[in-house]
C-alpha positions as CSV (number, residue, x, y, z in Angstrom):
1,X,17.0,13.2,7.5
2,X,17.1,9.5,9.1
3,X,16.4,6.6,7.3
4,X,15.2,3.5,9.5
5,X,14.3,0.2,8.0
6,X,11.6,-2.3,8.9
7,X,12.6,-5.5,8.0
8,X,10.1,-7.9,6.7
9,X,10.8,-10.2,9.7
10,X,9.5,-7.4,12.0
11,X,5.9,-7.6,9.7
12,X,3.1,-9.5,11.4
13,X,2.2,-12.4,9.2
14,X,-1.4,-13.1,9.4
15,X,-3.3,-16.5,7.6
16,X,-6.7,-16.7,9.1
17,X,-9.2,-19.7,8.6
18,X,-11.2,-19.7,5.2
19,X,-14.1,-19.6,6.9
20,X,-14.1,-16.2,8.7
21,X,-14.6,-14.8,5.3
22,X,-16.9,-17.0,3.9
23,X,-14.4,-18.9,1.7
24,X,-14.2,-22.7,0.8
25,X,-11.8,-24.5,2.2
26,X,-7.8,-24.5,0.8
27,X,-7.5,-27.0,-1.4
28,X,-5.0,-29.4,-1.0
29,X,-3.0,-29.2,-3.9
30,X,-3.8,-26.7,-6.9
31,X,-1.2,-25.4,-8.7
32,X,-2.3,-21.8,-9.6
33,X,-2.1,-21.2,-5.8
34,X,1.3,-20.0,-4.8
35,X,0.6,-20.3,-1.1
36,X,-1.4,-23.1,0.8
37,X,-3.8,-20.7,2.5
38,X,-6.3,-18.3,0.4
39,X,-4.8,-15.5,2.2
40,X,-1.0,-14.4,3.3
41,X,-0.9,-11.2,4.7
42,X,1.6,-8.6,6.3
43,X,0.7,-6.4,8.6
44,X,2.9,-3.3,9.0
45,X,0.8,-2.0,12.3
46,X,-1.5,-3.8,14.9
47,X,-4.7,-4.8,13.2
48,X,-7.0,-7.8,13.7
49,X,-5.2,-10.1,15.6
50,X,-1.7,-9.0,15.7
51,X,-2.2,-6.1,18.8
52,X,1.2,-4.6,19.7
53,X,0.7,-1.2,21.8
54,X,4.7,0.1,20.0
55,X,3.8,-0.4,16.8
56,X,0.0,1.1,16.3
57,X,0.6,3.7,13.3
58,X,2.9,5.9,11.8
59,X,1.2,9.4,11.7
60,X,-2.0,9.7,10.4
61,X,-1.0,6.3,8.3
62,X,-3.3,3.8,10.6
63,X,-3.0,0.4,8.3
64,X,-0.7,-0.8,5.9
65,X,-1.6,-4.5,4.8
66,X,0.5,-6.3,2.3
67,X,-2.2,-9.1,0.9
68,X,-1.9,-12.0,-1.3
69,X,-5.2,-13.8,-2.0
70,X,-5.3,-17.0,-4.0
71,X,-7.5,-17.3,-7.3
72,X,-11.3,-17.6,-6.6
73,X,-11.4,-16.4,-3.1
74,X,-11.5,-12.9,-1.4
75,X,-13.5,-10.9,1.3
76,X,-17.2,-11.5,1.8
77,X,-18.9,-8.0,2.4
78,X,-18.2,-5.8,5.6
79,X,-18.2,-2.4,6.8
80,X,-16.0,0.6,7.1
81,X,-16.2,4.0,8.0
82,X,-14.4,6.8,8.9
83,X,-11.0,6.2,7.0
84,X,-9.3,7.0,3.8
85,X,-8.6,3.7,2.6
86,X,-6.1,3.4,-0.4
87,X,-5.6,0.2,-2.3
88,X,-2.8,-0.7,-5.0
89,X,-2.7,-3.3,-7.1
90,X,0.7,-5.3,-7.5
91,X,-0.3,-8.2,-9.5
92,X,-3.4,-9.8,-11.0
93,X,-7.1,-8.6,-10.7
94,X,-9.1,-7.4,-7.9
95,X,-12.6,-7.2,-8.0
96,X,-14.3,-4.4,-6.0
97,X,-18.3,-4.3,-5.6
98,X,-19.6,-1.7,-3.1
99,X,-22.9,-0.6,-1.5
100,X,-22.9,2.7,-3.4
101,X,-23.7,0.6,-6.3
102,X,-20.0,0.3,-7.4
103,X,-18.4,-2.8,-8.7
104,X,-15.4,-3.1,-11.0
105,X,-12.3,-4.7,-11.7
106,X,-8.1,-3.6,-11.3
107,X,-5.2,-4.4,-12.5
108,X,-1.5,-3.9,-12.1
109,X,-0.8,-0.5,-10.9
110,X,-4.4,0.6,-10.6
111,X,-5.1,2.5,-7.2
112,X,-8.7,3.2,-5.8
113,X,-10.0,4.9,-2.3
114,X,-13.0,5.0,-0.6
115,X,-14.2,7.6,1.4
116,X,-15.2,5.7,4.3
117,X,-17.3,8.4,6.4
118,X,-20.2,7.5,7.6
119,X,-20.2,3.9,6.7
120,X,-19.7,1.9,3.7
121,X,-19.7,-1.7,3.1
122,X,-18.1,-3.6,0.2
123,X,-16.3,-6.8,-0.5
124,X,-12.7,-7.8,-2.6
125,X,-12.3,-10.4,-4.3
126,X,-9.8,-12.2,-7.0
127,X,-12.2,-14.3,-9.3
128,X,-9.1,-14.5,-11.9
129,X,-7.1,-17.8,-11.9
130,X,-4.0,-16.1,-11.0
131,X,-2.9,-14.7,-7.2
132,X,-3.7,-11.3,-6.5
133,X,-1.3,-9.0,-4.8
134,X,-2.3,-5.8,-3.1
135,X,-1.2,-3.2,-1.0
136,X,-4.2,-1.8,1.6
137,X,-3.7,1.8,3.3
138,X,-5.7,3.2,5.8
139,X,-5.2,7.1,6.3
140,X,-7.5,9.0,9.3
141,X,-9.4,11.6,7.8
142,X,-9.3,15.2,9.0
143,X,-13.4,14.7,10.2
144,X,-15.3,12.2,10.9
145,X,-18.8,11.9,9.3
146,X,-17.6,12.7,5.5
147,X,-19.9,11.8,3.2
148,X,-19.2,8.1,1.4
149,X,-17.3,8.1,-1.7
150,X,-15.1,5.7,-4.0
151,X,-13.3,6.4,-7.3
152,X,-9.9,5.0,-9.1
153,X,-7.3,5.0,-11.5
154,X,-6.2,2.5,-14.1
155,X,-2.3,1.8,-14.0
156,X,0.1,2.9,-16.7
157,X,3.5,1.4,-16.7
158,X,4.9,4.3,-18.4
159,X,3.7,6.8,-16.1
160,X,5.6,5.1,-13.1
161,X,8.7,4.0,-15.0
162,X,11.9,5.3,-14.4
163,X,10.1,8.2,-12.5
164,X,7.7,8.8,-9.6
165,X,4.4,9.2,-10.3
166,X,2.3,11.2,-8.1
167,X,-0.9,9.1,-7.0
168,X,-2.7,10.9,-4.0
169,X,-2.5,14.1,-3.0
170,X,-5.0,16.1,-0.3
171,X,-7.8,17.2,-1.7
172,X,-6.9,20.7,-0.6
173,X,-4.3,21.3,-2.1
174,X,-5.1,23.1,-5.2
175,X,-1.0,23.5,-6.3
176,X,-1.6,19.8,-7.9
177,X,-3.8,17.2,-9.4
178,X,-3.4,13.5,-9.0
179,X,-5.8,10.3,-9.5
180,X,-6.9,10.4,-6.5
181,X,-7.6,13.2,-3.8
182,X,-8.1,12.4,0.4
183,X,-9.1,14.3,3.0
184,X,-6.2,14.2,4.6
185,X,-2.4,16.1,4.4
186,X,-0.8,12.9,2.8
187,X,0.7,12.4,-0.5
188,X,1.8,8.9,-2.3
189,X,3.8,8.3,-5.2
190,X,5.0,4.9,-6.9
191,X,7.8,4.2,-9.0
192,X,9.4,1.2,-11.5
193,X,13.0,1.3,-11.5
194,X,15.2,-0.3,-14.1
195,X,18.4,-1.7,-12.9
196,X,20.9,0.7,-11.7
197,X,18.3,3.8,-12.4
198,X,17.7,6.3,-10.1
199,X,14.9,9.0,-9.1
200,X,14.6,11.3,-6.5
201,X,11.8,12.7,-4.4
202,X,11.9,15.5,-2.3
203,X,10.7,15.8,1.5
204,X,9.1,19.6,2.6
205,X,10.2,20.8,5.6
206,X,7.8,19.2,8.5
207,X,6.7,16.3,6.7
208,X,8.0,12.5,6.9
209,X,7.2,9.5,4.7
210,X,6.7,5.7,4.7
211,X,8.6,3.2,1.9
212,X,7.7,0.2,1.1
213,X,9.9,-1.5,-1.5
214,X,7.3,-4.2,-3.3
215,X,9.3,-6.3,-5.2
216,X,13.2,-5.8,-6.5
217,X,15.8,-4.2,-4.3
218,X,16.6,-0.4,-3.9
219,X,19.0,1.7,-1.8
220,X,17.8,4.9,-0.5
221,X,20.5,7.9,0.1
222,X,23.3,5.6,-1.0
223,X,23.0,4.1,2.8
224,X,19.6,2.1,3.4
225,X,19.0,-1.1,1.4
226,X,15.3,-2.6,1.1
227,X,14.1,-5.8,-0.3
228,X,11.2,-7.3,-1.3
229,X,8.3,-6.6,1.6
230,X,10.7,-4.4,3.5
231,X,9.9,-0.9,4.8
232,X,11.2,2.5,6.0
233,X,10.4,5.2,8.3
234,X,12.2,8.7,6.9
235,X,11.9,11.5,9.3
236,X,12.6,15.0,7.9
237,X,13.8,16.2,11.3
238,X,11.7,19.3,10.6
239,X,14.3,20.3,7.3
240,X,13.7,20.1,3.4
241,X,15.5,16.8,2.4
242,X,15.8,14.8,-0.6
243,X,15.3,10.7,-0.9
244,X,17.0,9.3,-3.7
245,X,15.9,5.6,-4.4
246,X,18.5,3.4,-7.1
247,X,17.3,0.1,-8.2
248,X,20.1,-2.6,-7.3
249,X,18.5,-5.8,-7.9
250,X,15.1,-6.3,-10.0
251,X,12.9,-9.0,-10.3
252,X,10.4,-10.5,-13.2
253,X,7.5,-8.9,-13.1
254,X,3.5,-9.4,-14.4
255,X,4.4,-8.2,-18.0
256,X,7.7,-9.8,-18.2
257,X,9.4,-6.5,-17.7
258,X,12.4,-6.6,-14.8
259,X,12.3,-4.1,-12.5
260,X,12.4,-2.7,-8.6
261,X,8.8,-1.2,-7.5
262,X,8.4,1.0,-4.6
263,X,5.6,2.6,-3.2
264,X,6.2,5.9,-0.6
265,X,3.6,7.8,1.3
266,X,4.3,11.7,2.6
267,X,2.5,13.3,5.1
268,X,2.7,16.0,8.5
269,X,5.6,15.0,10.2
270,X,4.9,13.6,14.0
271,X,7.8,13.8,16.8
272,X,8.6,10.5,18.4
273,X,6.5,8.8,15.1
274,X,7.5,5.1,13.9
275,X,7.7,1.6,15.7
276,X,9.2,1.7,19.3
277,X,9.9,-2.3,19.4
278,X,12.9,-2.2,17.0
């Protein structure tokens, strides 16, 4: 198995103009906003205006955005189609209205997907007076032209702490049930780690995974350490492995509970997969 980090410095930090999403302007000084633009955002692979031809996905893992929007703003309404997109909720409340007639609000540790298919159009937004943290993946389906779907799962602390919990699986596979199911070969699992505890999850032969540590600290395999916003890229190397995660530094967290939070996604492994600029 080999473990190679991303550093946060190595994410593309996007703040675009209010305007392109139909926002008011910043404000100049409110203090519920925790950054001076409505939107801070880190982009683990080229998207929008970061374009960096040795860095465009990781497998079938297209998009990995890291967003923090400020209260009362979000994304006005815009298309999508053809992608599994996954979205996790760190902190505070997103508020998700569709054009399948969907519209509801997340919490902490919530997850929904959309089926993308053959078009979709929806809008994000936080309308709470607290920033909202999330975590955006896009997968690439195994077809085009699926038919349009969206569901989700509320989060539950003590489902993910201390342990992994299992999130998304392929819809597929029969062998296991999750929250929710993708058409694609691509699992993801969370976790909230007390400090010093430990949990381990295992790697089939021919697959490879993605680990993003969201807040806290964690070593991986006694050898990697992440921070906050950091990443890996774990390539199985074609052999069954194991990737034990510790918790060496936590942090406060929406609750008040003190803890490391990671976030890993599995799927087919790819020779030659990951970043080629570090």
């Amino acid at each position: 198995m080999k473990i190679r980090i991303v550093p946060s410095s190595k994410l593309f930090v996007s703040e675009p103009d209010p305007y392109m999403f139909g926002n008011d302007p910043n404000p100049t000084n409110d203090p519920a906003w925790s950054n001076a633009n409505w939107l801070k955002s880190r982009f683990h692979f080229s998207f929008a205006e970061y374009s960096n031809f040795r860095n465009q996905d990781f497998g079938v893992l297209r998009v990995m955005n890291d967003d923090l929007v400020q209260p009362h703003r979000g994304f006005g309404t815009h298309p999508h189609r053809d992608m599994e997109i996954i979205t996790y909720i760190v902190s505070g409340k997103l508020t998700h209205k569709d054009s399948m007639g969907t519209e509801e609000t997340l919490g902490r540790g919530s997850i929904q997907f959309m089926t993308a298919g053959t078009g979709i159009r929806h809008s994000e937004h936080n309308l709470g007076d607290e920033p909202l943290r999330f975590i955006q993946t896009w997968i690439r389906p195994v077809s085009f032209g699926l038919t349009p779907n969206y569901g989700s799962c509320g989060g539950s602390a003590e489902l993910r702490k201390n342990q992994m919990q299992h999130l998304v699986s392929n819809v597929m596979d029969k062998s296991t049930s999750t929250p929710v199911e993708i058409s694609q070969e691509t699992d993801c699992y969370v976790a909230e780690l007390n400090l010093g505890a430990e949990v381990t999850l295992n790697l089939p032969a021919g697959k490879m995974a993605y680990f993003l540590c969201i807040e806290g600290e964690v070593k991986l395999n006694k050898e990697a350490t992440l921070k906050r916003h950091d990443a890996a890229e774990i390539m199985g190397n074609g052999e069954t492995g194991q990737i034990k995660i510790q918790a060496t530094e936590v942090e406060k967290v929406e609750g008040g509970d003190e803890v490391a939070h990671v976030l890993v996604f599995t799927m087919k492994e790819v020779n030659g997969a990951g970043r080629k600029d570090i």
